[in-house]
C-alpha positions in Angstrom: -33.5 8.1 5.8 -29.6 8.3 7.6 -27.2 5.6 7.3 -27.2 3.6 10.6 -24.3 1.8 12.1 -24.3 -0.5 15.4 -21.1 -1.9 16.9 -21.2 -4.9 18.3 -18.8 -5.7 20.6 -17.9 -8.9 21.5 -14.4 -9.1 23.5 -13.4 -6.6 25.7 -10.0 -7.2 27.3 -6.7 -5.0 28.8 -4.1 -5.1 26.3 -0.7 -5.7 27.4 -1.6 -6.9 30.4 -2.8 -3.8 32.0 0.7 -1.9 31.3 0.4 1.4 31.8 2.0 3.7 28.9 3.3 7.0 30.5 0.4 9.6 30.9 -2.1 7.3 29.2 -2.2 5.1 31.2 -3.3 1.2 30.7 -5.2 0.4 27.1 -7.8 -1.9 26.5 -9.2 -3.7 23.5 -12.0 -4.1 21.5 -13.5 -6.2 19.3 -16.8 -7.1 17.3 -18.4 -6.7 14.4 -20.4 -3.1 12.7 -23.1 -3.8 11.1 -24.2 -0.9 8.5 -27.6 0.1 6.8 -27.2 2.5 3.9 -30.2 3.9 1.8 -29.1 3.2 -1.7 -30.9 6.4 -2.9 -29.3 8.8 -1.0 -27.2 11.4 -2.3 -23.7 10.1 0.1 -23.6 6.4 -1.8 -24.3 8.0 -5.1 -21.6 6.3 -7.5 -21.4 3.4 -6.0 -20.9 1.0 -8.5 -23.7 -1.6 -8.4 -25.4 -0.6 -5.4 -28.7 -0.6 -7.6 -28.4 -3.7 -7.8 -27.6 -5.0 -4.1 -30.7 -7.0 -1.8 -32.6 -5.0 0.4 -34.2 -5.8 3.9 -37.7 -4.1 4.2 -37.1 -0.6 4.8 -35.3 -0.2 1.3 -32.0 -0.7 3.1 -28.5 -2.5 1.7 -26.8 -4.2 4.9 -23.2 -5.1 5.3 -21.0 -6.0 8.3 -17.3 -6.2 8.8 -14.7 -6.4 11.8 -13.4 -4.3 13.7 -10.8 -3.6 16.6 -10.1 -1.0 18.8 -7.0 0.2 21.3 -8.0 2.6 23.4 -7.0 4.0 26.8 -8.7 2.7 29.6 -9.4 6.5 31.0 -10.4 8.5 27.8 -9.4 11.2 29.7 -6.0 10.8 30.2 -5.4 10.1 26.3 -5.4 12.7 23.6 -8.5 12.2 21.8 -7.2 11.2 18.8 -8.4 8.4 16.7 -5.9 6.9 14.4 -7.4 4.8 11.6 -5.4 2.3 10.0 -6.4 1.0 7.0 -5.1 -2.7 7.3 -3.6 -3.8 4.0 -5.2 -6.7 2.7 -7.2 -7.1 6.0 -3.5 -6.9 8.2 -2.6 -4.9 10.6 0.3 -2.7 9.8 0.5 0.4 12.5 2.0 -1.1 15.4 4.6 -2.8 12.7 5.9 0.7 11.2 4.8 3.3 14.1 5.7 1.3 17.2 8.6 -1.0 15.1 6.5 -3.9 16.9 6.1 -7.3 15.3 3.7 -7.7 12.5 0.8 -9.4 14.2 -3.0 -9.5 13.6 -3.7 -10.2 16.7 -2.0 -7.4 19.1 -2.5 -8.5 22.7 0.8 -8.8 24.7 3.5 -6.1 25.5 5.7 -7.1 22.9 2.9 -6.3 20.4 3.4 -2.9 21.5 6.8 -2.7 20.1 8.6 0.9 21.8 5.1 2.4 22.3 4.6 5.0 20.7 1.2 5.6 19.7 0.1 4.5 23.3 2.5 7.0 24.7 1.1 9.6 23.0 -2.5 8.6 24.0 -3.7 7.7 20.7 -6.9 5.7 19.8 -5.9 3.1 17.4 -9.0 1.5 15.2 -8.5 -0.8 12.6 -12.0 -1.5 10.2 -12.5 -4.3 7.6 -13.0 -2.3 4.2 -12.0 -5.0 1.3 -15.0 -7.3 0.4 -13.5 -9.6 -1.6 -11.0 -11.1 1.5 -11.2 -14.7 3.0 -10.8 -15.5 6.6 -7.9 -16.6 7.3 -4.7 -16.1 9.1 -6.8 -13.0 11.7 -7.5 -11.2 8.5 -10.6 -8.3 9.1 -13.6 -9.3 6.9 -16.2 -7.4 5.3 -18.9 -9.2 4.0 -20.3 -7.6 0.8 -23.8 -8.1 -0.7 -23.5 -10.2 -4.7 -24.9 -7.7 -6.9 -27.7 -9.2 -9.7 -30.0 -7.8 -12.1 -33.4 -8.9 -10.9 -32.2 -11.8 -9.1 -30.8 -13.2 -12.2 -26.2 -13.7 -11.7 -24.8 -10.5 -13.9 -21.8 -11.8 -15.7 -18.7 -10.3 -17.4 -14.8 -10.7 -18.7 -12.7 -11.3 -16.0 -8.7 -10.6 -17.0 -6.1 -12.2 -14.8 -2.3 -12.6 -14.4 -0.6 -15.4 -12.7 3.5 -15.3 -12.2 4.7 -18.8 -10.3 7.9 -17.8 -8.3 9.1 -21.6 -8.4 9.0 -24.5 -10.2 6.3 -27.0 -9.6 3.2 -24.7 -9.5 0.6 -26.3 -11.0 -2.6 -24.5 -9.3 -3.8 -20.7 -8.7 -7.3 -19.3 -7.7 -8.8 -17.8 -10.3 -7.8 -14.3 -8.3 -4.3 -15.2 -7.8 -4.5 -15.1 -4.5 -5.3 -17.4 -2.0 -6.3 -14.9 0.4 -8.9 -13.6 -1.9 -12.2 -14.4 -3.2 -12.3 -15.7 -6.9 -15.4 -14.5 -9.7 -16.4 -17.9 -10.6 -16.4 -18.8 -13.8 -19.6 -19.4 -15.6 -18.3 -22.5 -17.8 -15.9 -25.2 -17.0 -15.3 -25.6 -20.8 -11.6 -24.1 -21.4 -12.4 -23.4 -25.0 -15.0 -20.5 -23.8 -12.1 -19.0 -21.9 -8.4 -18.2 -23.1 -5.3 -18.2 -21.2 -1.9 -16.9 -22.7 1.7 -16.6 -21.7 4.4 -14.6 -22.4 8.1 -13.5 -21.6 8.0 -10.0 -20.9 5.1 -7.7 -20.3 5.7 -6.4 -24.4 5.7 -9.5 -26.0 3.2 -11.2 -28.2 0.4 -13.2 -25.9 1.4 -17.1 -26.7 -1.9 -19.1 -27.1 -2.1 -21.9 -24.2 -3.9 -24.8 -25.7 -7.8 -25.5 -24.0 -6.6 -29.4 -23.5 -3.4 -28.1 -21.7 -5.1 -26.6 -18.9 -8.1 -27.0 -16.2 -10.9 -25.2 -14.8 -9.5 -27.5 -11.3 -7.6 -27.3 -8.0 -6.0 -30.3 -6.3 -6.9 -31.5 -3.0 -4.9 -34.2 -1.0 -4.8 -37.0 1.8 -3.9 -39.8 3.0 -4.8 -42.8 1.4 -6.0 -46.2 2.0 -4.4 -49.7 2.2 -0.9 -47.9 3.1 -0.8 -45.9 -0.1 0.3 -42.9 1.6 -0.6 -39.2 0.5 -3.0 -39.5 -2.3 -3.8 -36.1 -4.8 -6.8 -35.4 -6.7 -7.1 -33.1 -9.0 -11.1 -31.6 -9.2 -13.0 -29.2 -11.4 -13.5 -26.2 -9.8 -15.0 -23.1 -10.9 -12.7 -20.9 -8.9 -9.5 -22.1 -9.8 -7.2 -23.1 -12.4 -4.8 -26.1 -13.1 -1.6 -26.8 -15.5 -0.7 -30.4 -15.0 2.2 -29.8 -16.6 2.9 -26.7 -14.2 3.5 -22.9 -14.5 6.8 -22.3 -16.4 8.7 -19.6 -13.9 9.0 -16.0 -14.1 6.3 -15.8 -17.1 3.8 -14.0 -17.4 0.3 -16.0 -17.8 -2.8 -14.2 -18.5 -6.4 -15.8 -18.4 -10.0 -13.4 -19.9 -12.3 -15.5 -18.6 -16.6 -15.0 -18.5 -17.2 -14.3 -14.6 -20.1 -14.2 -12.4 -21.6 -12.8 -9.2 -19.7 -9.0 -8.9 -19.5 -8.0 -5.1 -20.5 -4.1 -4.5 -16.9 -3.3 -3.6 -17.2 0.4 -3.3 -19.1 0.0 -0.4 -15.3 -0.4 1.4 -15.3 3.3 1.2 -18.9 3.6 3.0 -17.7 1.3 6.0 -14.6 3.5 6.0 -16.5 6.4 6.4 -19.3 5.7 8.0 -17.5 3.9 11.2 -15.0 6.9 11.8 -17.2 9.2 11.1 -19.3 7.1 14.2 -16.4 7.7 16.2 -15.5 10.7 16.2 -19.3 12.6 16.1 -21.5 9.8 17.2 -22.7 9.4 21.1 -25.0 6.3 20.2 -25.2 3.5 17.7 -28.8 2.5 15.7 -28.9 -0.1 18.4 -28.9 2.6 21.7 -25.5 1.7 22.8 -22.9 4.4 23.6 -19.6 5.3 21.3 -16.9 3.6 23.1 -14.8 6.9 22.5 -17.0 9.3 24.5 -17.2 10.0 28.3 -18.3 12.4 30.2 -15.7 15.4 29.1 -16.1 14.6 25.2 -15.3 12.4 22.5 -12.4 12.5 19.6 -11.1 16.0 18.9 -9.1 14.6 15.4 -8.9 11.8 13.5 -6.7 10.8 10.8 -6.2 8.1 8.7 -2.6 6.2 7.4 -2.4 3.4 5.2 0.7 1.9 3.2 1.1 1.0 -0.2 -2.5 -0.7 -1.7 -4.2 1.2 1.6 -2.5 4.6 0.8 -4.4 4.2 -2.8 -7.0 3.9 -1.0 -6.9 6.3 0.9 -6.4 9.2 -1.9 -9.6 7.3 -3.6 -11.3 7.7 -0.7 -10.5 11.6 -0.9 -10.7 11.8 -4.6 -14.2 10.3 -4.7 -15.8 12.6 -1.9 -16.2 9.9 1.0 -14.3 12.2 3.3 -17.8 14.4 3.9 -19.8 11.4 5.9 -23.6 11.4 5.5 -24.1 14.7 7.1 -21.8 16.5 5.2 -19.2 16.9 8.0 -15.6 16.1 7.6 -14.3 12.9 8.6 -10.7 12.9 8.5 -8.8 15.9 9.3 -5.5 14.4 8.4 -5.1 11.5 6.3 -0.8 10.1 5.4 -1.0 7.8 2.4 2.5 6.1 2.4 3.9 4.8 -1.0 0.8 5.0 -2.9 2.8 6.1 -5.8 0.7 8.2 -8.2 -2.0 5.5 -7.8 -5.7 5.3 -6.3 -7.9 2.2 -5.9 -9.7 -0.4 -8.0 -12.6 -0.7 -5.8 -15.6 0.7 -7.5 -15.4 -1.4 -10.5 -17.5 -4.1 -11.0 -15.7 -7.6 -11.4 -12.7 -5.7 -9.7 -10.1 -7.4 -7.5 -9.4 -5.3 -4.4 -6.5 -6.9 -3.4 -4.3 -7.1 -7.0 -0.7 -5.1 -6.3 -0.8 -1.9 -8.6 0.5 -1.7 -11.9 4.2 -2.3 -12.5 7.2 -2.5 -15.1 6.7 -6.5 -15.1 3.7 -7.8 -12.8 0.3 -6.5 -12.9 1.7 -3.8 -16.0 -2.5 -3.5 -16.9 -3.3 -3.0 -13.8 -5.8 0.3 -14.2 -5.0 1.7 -10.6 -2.7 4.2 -11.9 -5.0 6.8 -14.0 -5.5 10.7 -13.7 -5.6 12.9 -11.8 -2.6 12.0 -9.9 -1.3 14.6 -7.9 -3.2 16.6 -5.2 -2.8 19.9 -7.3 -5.0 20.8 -10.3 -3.6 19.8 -13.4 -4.1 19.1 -17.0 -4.5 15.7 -18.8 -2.2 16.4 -22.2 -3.5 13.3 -23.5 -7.3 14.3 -23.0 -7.4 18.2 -22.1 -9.3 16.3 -18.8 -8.2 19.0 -15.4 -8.7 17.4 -12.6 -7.1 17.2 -8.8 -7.5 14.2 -5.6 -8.3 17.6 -4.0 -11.0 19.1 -4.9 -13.7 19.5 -2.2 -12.2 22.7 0.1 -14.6 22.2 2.4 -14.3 18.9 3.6 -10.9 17.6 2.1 -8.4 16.8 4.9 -4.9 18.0 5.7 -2.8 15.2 3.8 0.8 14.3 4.4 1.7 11.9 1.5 5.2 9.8 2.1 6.8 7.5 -0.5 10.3 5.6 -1.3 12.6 5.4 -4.0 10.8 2.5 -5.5 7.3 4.6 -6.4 9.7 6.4 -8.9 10.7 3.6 -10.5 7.7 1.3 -10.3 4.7 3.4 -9.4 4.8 6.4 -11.4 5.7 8.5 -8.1 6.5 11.5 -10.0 2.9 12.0 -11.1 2.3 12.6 -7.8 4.0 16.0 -7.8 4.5 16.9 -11.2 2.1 17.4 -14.7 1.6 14.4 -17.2 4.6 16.4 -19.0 6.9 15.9 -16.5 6.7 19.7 -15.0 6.9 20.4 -11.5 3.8 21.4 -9.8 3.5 23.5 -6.5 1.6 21.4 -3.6 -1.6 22.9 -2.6 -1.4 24.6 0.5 -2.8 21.7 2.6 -0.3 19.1 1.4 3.0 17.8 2.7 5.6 15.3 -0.2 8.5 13.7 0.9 10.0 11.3 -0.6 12.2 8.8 1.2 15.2 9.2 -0.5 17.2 5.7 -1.3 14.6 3.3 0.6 12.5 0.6 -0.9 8.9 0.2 -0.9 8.4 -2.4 2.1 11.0 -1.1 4.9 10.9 -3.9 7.6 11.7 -2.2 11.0 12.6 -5.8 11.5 14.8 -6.9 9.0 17.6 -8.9 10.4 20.2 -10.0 7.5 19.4 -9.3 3.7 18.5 -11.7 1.0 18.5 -11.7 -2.5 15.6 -13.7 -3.0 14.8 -14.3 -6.9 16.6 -11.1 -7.2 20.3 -10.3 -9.0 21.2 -7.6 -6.1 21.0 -8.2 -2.2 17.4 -6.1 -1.1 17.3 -2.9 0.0 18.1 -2.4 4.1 17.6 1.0 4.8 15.3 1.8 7.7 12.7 4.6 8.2 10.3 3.4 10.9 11.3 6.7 12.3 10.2 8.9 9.6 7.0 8.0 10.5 6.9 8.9 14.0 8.1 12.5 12.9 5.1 12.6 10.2 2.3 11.9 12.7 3.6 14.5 15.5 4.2 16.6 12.1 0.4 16.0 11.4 -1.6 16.5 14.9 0.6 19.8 14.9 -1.0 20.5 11.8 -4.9 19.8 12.5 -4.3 20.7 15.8 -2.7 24.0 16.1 -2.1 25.1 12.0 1.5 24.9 12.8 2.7 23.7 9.2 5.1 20.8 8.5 8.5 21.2 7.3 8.3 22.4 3.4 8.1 19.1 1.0 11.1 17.4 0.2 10.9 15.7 -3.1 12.9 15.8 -6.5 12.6 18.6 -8.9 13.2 19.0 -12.2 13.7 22.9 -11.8 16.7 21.6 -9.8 17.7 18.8 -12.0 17.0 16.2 -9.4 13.9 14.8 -11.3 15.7 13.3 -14.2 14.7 11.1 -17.3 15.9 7.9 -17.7 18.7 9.0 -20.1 20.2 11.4 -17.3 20.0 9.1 -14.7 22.4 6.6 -16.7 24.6 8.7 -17.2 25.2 9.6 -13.5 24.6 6.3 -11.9 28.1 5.2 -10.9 30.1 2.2 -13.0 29.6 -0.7 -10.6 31.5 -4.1 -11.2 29.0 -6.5 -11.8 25.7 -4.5 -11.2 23.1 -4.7 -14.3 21.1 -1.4 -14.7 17.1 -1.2 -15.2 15.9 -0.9 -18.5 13.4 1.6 -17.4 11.5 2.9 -15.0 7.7 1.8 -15.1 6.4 4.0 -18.1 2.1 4.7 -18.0 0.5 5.0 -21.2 -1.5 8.0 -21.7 -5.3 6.3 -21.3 -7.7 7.2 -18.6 -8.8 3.2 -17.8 -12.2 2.4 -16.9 -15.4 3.5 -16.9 -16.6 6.6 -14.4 -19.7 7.5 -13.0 -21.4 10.7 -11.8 -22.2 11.9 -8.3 -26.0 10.9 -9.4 -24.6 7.0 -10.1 -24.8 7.8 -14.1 -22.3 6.5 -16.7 -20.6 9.5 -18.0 -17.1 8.1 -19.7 -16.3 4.8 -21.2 -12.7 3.9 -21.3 -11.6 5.5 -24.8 -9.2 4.0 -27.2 -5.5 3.8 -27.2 -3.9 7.2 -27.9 -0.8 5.5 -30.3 2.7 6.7 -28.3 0.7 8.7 -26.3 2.2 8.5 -22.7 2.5 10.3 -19.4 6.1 11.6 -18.1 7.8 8.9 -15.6 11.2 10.4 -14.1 13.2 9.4 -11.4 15.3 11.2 -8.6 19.0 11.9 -9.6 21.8 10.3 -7.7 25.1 11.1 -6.3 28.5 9.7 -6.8 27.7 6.5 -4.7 24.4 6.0 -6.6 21.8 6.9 -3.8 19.5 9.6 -4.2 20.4 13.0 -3.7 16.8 14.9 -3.0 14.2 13.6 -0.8 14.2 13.0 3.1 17.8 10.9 3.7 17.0 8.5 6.4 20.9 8.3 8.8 21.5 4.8 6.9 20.9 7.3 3.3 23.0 10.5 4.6 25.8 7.9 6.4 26.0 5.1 3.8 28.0 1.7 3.5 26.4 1.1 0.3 24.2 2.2 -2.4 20.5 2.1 -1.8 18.0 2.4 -5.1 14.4 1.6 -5.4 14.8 -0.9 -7.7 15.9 -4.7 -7.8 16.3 -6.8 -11.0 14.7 -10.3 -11.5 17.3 -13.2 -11.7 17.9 -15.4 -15.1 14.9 -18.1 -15.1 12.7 -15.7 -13.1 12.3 -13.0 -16.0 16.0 -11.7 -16.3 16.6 -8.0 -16.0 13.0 -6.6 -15.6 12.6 -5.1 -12.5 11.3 -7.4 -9.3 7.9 -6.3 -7.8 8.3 -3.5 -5.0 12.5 -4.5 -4.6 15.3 -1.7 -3.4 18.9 -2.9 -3.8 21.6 -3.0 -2.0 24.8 -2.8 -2.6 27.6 -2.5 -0.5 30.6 -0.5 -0.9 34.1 -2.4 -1.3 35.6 -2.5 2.7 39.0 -1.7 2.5 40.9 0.5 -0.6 42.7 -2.6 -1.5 39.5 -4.3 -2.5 38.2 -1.3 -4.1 41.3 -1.1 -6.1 41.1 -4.6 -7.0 37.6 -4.5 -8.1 37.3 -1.5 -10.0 34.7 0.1 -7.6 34.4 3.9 -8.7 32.6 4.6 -5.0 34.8 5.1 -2.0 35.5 1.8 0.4 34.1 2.0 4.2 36.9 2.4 6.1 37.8 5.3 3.8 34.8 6.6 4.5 34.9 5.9 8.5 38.2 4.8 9.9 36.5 2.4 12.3 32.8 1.7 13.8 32.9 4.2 16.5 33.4 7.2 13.2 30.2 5.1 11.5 28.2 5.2 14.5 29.3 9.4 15.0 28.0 9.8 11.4 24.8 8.1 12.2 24.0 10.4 15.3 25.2 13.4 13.2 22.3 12.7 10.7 19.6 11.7 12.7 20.5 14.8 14.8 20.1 16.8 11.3 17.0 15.2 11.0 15.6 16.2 14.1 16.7 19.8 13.7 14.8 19.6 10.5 11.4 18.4 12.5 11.7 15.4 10.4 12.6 13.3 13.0 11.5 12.8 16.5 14.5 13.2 19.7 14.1 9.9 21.0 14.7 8.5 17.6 18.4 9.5 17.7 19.5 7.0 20.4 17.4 3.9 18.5 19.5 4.8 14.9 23.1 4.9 16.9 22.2 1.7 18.5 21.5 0.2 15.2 24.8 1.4 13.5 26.7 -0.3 16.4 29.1 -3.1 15.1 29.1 -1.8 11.4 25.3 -1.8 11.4 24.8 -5.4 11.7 22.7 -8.0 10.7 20.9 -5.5 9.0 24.4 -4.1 6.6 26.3 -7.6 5.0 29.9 -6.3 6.7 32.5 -8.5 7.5 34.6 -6.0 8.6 35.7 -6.5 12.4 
């Protein structure tokens, strides 16, 4: 019995108005819903958590449906028959946002949701799938709507441990996910005393008891009231949420282990993955008779590929790690996949209980967070902790070609070095099917948008730099690849062999002496465990998590810096090679808001002095603008000199060079905090 997938399509209409994009031609869209049926027996869903356990119809079958969209030329003929697959984070769509520098929308219809065009330009076919179960509509988020596991149609329960941070005074309610955007286990009791919730300062300290009679299994709903009372509140139990009256204090750190019921099969996110472009790109009709909307006449796709950023870019590797990238039939799905700032993480997705949508462990929020556990890096390597060797790559025959991009920030809050080193802290070589660079200086979340920086809860303004056209260079760098075996440019990444991989200690002592600038503690260290339990390819429990390994703990370093403080190995976007500040990957939470532990995903910036007379009056070690560029036609000639480097380099595509001078006109503003006339 074969999986079966039917596409139903339910809006067809021309995108942008019927604007045609250079050779391709005018693009339409598509949307519906696929609707899967996958044998729960069969050898491609073994290991899916739960899946035992799901309803089936009468044939033996587990069904599950999510959203979909599709951009595609109008003519298939005149594109280049390549699908790209973006794995929306959290249900969003992101491509058009970072490839196309358009504006983030879920709901891409109009010309300006094209942004410069890009991926239209080059004729690609853009598909965006729902693969997170545990979403709720909202806001034009994809859905995937999951079967409730049970155990013979009796509710499975189990512990259910969650943070909660309020970023403001006067919080008084969370869902029991900490998110509103996500479905919460519900709670089997309403009684506090079966549950217990905790607080503390910082991630280390001691767990402060909350009292039961202090808090709520509640959420508050309001109105407008009666007899000219005006907005009423009422505060009602709920077994999905949670309530302080007296509010969350902010910046701390609350934790509630609560008795949960009604796991969704998660894991099957990596099936719809799979299983939809693996339809596209082989498929000529659907388990309901209707054609692939990608074929004509002269063919189908030729390549597809797969990116995702940040929580989608974990998934991604787990999708590679776990063996979803062979579909049903054994054929492989993706031929490229680029995973951008995954850090050294992969996905919790085929856990039971799990929450799909949690941010991966950091220094300060969601430190427990088990989505950072070995193997790490795409090469074989060897656990020191548990003698375990293991590798994301491991499957020759189906594994795809795999570009893998992340920022400053993944070193110091996602245990990026992982990614290319040993749990030691040695360098490893990349297997010969893998491209690393990291984006040197540049934060986590690089807004092609960004107009003037904040600071947020922050101490330091956020980091500006911009690299939306890094990522145009990858995806030409990739279809080369897969298309012709014409390699990428050789990874560019720190190494300790060079010295620039460094341990905390070493980076101190370079960092320059800024007046006024507070320095991390640390970067986000990893204890040496292997969290969570792991199946076999047959679905069998092989490995319970083990106990704590006392001061046992994986190697987390961080790329060495220059005189000015910005990184000196990596891929130096034009802002990073021609700077008017220094960039890190790392921000520092303000007093009140968990002083001096580092702030989420958060790059800094901070800008140079702007004349020598400042400089000298404040100490600054680093040399002032205009003594760097004696006015803003130099800037912009230093600008155009890098990106021109770049290009040279293949790490950058031509037409970029024109969009990066533009942006450095008038000292780089509203993106650089220059007064300087």
């Amino acid at each position: 019995m074969t999986n079966r997938i039917e596409l139903r399509i339910s809006e067809r209409s021309a995108f942008a108005a019927g604007h045609a994009f250079g050779d391709a031609g005018a693009y339409e869209r598509l949307d519906g819903r696929a609707h899967f049926a996958v044998d729960p027996r069969a050898a491609a869903q073994r290991g899916i958590t739960d899946l035992d356990k799901a309803p089936r119809d009468a044939e033996g079958l587990v069904r599950f449906a999510g959203d979909f969209t599709i951009l595609k030329p109008q003519q298939l003929a005149r594109g280049n028959r390549r699908l790209l697959l973006d794995y929306g984070n959290r249900g969003n769509k992101r491509v058009l946002q970072f490839f196309n520098d358009a504006p983030a929308s879920n709901d891409p219809r109009t010309l300006a949701h094209a942004g410069n065009g890009f991926l239209m330009r080059r004729g690609y076919t853009i598909a965006w799938i729902a693969w997170q179960g545990d979403l709720l509509p909202g806001d034009g988020r994809m859905i995937l709507d999951l079967p409730v596991a049970t155990e013979d149609g009796r509710p499975i329960t189990g512990l259910v441990r969650t943070e909660f941070i309020a970023d403001a005074p006067g919080v008084t309610t969370f869902p029991l996910s900490g998110w509103v955007s996500t479905r919460s286990h519900p709670t089997v009791s309403l009684d506090t005393r079966q549950a217990r919730l905790t607080r503390r300062r910082y991630p280390e300290d001691p767990r402060i008891p909350v009292s039961a009679d202090a808090w709520r299994f509640a959420r508050i709903e309001g109105g407008t009231g009666l007899d000219g009372q005006g907005g009423e509140r009422a505060i009602v139990p709920s077994e999905t949420h949670i309530h302080i009256p007296a509010g969350f204090a902010p910046g701390w750190i609350y934790e509630l282990v609560y008795t949960a019921r009604d796991p969704l099969v998660l894991g099957l996110g990596h099936v719809a993955v799979r299983d939809f472009a693996s339809f596209l790109k082989y498929g000529e009709r659907d388990a309901a008779g209707q054609t692939n909307p990608l074929r004509d006449a002269e063919g189908g796709i030729e390549k597809a590929y797969a990116w995702g950023r940040s929580q989608t870019g974990r998934c991604i590797r787990d999708f590679v790690y776990r063996g979803f990238n062979a579909d049903a039939g054994g054929r492989r799905v993706f031929d490229g996949v680029l995973p951008h700032v995954a850090g050294g993480g992969r996905m919790v997705l085929n856990h039971r209980f799990g929450n799909a949508v949690l941010p991966a462990g950091q220094q300060y929020e969601e430190h427990d967070n088990p989505a950072d556990r070995f193997p790490f890096a795409y090469a074989v390597s060897t656990d020191h902790v548990t003698g375990e060797r293991d590798a994301i790559l491991k499957r020759p025959e189906t594994d795809p070609l795999v570009i893998h991009t992340q920022s400053a920030t993944e070193y110091w809050q996602r245990r990026g070095s992982l990614v290319h080193t040993d749990t030691e802290g040695r360098d490893l070589a990349e297997p010969e099917g893998v491209r690393i660079y990291a984006w040197a200086s540049s934060q986590h979340f690089a807004d092609p948008a960004l107009k003037a920086p904040s600071r947020g809860i922050c101490q330091n303004l956020v980091n500006c730099v911009a690299t939306s056209m890094l990522f145009r260079a990858m995806l030409d760098a990739m279809d080369r690849w897969a298309s012709t075996g014409a390699p990428p440019p050789p990874s560019r990444v720190p190494r300790r062999a060079d010295g620039t991989l460094v341990t905390m200690a070493e980076w101190r002592a370079r960092f320059p002496a800024i007046p006024g600038v507070a320095l991390p503690p640390r970067p986000s260290e990893l204890q040496g465990l292997d969290f969570g339990p792991e199946w076999d390819e047959s679905g069998q429990l092989v490995k319970q998590p083990p106990d704590p390994v006392p001061d046992a703990h994986y190697a987390v370093l961080v790329p060495a810096v220059d005189a000015d403080g910005n990184d000196i190995a990596g891929v130096r976007a034009p802002m990073v090679a021609a700077p008017l500040g220094t960039y890190t990957g790392w921000n520092l939470r303000a007093r009140g808001f968990g002083h001096g532990a580092l702030h989420e995903y958060t790059g800094s910036y901070i800008p140079f002095a702007e004349t020598a007379e400042e400089r000298a009056y404040t100490g600054d070690p680093r040399p002032a603008i205009l003594e760097r560029y004696p006015d803003k036609d130099a800037y912009v000639a230093a600008i155009r000199a890098a990106a021109e480097r770049l290009v040279a380099d293949g790490l950058m595509i031509a037409e970029d060079i024109e969009r990066c001078a533009a942006g450095a006109a008038d000292w780089g503003r509203p993106r650089h905090a220059v007064t300087l006339e």
